[in-house]
BALOBA-1460 file (C-alpha; in Angstrom, 3 decimals):
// residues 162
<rec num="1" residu="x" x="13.758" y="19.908" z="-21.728"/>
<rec num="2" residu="x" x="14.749" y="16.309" z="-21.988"/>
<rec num="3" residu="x" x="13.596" y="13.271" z="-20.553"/>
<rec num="4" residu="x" x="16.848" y="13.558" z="-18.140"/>
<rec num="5" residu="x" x="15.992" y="17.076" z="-17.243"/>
<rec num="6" residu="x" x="12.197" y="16.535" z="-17.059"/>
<rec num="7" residu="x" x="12.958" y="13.405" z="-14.465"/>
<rec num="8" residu="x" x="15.310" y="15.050" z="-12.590"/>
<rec num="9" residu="x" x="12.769" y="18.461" z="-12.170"/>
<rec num="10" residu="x" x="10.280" y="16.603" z="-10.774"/>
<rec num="11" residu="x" x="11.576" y="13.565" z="-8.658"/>
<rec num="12" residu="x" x="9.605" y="11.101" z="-11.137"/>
<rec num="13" residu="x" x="12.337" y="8.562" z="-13.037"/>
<rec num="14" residu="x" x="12.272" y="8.173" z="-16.646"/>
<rec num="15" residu="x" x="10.966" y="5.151" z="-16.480"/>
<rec num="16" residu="x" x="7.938" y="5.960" z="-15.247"/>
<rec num="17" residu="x" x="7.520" y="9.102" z="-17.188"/>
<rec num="18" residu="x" x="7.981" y="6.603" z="-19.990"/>
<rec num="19" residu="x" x="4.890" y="4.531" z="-18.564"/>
<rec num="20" residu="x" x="2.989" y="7.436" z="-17.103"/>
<rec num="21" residu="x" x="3.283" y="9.106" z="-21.211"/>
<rec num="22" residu="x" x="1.681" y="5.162" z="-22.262"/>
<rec num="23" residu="x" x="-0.953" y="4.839" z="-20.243"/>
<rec num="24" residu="x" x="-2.356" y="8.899" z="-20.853"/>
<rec num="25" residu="x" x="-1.506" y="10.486" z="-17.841"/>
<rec num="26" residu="x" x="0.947" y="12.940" z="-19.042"/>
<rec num="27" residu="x" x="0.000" y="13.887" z="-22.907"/>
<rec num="28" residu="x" x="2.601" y="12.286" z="-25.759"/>
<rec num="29" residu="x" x="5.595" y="14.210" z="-25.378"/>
<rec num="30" residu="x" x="6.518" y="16.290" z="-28.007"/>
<rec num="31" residu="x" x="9.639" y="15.381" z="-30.188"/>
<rec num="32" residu="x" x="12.723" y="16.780" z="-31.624"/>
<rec num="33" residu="x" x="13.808" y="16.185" z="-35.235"/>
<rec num="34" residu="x" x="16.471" y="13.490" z="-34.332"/>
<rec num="35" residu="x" x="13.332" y="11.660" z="-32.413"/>
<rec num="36" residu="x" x="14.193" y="12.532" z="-28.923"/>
<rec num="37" residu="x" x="11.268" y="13.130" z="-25.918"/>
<rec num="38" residu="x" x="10.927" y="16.977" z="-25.055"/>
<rec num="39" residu="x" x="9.048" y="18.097" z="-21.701"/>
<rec num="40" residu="x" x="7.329" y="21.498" z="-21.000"/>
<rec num="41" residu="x" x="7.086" y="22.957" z="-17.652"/>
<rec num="42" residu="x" x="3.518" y="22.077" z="-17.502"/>
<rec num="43" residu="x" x="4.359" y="18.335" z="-18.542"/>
<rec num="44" residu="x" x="6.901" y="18.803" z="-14.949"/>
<rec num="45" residu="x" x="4.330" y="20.372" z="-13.054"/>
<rec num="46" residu="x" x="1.770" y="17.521" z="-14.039"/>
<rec num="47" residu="x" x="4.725" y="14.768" z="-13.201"/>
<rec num="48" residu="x" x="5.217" y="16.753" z="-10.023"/>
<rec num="49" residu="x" x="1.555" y="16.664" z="-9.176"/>
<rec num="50" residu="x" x="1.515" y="12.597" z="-10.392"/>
<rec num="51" residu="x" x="4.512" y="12.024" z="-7.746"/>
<rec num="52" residu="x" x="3.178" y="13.642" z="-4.702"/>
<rec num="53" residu="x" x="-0.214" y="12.001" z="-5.638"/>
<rec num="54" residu="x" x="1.588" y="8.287" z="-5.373"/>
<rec num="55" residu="x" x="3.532" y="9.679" z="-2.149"/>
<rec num="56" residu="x" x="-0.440" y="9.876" z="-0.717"/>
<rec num="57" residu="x" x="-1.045" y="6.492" z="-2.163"/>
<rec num="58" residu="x" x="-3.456" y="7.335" z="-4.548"/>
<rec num="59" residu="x" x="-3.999" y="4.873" z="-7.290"/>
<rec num="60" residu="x" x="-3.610" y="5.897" z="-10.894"/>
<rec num="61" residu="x" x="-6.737" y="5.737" z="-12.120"/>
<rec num="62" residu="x" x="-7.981" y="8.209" z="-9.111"/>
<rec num="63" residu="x" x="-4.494" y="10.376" z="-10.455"/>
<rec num="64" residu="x" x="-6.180" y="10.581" z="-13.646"/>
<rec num="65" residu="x" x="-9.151" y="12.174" z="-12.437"/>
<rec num="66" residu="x" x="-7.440" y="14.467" z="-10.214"/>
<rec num="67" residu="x" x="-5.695" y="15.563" z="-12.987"/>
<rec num="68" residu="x" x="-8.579" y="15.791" z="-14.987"/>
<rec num="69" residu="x" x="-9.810" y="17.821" z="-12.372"/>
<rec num="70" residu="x" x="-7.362" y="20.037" z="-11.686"/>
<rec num="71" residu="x" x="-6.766" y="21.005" z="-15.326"/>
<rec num="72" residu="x" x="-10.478" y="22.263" z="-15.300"/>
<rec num="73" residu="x" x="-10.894" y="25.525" z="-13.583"/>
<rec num="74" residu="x" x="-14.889" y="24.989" z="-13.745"/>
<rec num="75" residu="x" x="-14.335" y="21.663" z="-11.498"/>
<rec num="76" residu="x" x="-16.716" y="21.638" z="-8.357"/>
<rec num="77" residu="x" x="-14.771" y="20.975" z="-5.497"/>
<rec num="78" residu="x" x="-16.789" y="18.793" z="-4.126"/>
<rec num="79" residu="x" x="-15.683" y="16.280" z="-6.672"/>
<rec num="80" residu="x" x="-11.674" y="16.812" z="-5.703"/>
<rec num="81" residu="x" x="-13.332" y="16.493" z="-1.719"/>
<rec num="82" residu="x" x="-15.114" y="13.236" z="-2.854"/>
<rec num="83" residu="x" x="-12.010" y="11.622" z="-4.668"/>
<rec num="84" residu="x" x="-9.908" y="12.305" z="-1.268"/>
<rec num="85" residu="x" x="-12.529" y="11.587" z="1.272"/>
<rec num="86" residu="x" x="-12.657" y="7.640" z="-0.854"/>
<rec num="87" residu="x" x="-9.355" y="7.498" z="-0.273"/>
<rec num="88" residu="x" x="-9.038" y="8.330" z="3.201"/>
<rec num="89" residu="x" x="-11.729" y="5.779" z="4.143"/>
<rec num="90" residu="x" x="-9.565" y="3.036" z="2.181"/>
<rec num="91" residu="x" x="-6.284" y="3.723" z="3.804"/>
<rec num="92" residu="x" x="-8.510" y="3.670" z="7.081"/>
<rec num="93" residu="x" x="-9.851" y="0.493" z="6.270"/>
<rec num="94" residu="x" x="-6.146" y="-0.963" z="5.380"/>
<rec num="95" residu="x" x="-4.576" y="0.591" z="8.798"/>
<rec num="96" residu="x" x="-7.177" y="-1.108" z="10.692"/>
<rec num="97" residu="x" x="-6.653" y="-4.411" z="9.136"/>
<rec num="98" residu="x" x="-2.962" y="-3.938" z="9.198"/>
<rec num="99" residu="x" x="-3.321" y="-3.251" z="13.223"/>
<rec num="100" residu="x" x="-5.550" y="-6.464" z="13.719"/>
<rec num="101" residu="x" x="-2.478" y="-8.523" z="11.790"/>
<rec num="102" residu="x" x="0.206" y="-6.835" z="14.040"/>
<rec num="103" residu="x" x="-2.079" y="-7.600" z="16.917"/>
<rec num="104" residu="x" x="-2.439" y="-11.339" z="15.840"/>
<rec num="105" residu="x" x="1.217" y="-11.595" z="15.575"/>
<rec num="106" residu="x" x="2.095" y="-10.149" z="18.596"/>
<rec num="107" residu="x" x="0.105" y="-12.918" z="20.278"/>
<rec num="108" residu="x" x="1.828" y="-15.559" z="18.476"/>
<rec num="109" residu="x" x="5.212" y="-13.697" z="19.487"/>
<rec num="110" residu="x" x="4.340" y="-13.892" z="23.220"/>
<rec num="111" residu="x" x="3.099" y="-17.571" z="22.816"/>
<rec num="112" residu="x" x="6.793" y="-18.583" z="21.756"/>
<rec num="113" residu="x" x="9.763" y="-19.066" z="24.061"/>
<rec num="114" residu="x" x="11.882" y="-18.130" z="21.597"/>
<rec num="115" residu="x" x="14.979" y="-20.380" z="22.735"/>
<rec num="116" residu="x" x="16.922" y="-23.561" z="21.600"/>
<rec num="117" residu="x" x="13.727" y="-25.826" z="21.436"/>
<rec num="118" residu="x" x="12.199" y="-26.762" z="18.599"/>
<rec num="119" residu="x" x="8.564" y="-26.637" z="19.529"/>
<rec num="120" residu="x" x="7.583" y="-23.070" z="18.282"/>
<rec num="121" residu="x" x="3.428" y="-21.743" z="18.597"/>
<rec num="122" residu="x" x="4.342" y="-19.122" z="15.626"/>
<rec num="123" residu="x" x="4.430" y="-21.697" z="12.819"/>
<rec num="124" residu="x" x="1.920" y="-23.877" z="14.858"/>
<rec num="125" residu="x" x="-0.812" y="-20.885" z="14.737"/>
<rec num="126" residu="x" x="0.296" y="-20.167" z="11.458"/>
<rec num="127" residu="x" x="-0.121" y="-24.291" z="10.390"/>
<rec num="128" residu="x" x="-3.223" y="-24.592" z="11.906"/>
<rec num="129" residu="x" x="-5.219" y="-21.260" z="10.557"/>
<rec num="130" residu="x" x="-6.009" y="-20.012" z="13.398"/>
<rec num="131" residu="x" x="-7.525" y="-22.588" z="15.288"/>
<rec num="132" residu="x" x="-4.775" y="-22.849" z="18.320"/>
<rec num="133" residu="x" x="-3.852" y="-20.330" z="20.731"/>
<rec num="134" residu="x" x="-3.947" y="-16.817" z="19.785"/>
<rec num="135" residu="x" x="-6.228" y="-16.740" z="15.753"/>
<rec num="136" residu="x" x="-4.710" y="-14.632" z="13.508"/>
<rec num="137" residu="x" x="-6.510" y="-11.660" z="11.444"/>
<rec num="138" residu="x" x="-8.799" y="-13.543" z="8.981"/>
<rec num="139" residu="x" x="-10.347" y="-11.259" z="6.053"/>
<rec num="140" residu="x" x="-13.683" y="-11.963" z="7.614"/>
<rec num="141" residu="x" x="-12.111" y="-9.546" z="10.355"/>
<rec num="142" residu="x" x="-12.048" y="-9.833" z="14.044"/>
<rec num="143" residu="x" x="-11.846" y="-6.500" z="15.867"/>
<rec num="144" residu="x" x="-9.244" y="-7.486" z="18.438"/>
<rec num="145" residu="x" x="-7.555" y="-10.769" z="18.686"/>
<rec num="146" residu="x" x="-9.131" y="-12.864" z="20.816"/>
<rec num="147" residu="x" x="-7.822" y="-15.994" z="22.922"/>
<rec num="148" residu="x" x="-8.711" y="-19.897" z="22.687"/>
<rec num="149" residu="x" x="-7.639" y="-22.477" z="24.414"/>
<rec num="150" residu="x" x="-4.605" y="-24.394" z="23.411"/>
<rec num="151" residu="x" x="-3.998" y="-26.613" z="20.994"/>
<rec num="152" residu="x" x="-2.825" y="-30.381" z="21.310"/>
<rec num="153" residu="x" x="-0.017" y="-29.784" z="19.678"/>
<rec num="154" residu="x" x="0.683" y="-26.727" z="21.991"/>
<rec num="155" residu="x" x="-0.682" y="-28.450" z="25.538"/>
<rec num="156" residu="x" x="1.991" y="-31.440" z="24.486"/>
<rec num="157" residu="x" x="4.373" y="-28.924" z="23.888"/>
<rec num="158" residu="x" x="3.736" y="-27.089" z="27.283"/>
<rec num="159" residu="x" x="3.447" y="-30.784" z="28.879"/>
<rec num="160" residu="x" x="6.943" y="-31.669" z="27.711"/>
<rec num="161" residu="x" x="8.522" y="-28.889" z="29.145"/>
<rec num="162" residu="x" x="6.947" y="-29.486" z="32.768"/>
């Protein structure tokens, strides 16, 4: 089949079969006499397999090996198991530091009136790194969000509105 066919059987654009062919993840393709790209089924199945791999957000050098893996039927299992299991611990790893950002913004959020005033703790927190009311996620990592006490800038704020 052609690269149109090829993309279209297995939900991965030709574009990126183009790219996924360069960097030896799907073999060269083979070639008809006028030059065009021709696809096997097993070239689809592999695309397929690449796709629903990057729908788990596996990275493509862990694809590779999965492939690599799954090609060979005198793979140990445990291998596959220790690929995924990696994985699993990194998109872990990103949830929880995606949860402590929400959880830092959410604090800023209920720090700001949110009206016609200018004054606004979001960009203040944000400004100052952390070091007024509610501190943001740093890399460094905080578990939960936790609570000092206001800034200048914020008590004047608060003040002015007294």
């Amino acid at each position: 089949m052609n690269i149109g066919q090829a993309s279209k059987a297995s939900g991965v654009s030709a574009k990126m079969l183009r790219y996924y062919e360069s960097i030896g993840i799907l073999p060269a393709a083979g070639r008809t006499e006028a030059g065009y790209r021709t696809y096997s089924e097993q070239d689809v199945r592999t695309l397929r397999f690449v796709r629903r791999a990057r729908d788990l957000g596996l990275p493509l050098e862990r694809i590779k090996q999965l492939i690599g893996l799954w090609q060979d039927e005198g793979r140990a299992s445990a291998d596959v198991k220790r690929i995924a299991t990696e994985h699993t611990a990194e998109l872990r790893a990103k949830i929880a530091e995606m949860t402590r950002m929400c959880e830092a913004l959410e604090g800023m959020v209920e720090a700001c009136h949110g009206d016609h005033r200018p004054e606004c703790p979001i960009l203040d927190e944000i400004a100052e790194g952390g070091q007024g009311h509610a501190a943001p996620y740093h890399a460094a990592g905080q578990s939960k969000m936790r609570r000092q006490a206001p800034s200048t800038r914020t008590l004047r704020t608060i003040q002015g509105l007294m």
